[in-house]
C-alpha positions, 0 to 999 in steps of 0.5 A: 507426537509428531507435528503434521510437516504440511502443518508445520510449512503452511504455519511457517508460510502463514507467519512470512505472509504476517511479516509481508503485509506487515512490511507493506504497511510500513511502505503504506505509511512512508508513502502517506508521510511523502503524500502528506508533506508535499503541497497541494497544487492548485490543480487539485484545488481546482480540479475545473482549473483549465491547466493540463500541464501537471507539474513534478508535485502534482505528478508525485502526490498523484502517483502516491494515490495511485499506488497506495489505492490500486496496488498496495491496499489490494495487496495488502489486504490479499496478504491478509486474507491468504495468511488467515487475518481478519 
């Protein structure tokens, strides 16, 4: 018996989306390693400080943040979802 062809594609398609978010977790994680071994400014010690001048840490730690809560968690969990996990 012959296997449906837009099964066989969509299965395909579905395993490419696994190895995606699979690969993205992997970034996720390498991102958190950066985050995790830059030091804590007194900024964010004190976030009341009156200090508006962020300095190259500050700036890299708060990007990381940014990325990994409003781009690669979203997209992660969109790959997910289109290749049927949980």
């Amino acid at each position: 018996m012959d296997s449906d062809p837009r099964a066989v594609l969509e299965e395909r398609a579905r395993e490419q989306l696994r190895e995606v978010a699979a690969e993205l977790e992997a970034i996720r994680f390498r991102l958190l390693g950066v985050y995790a071994a830059l030091p804590v400014s007194p900024a964010e010690r004190d976030p009341l400080r009156e200090d508006d001048a962020m300095d190259a840490v500050t700036r890299m730690r708060a990007a990381i943040g940014c990325i990994l809560e409003d781009r690669i968690a979203p997209a992660f969990r969109e790959l997910q979802a289109a290749a049927g996990e949980p």
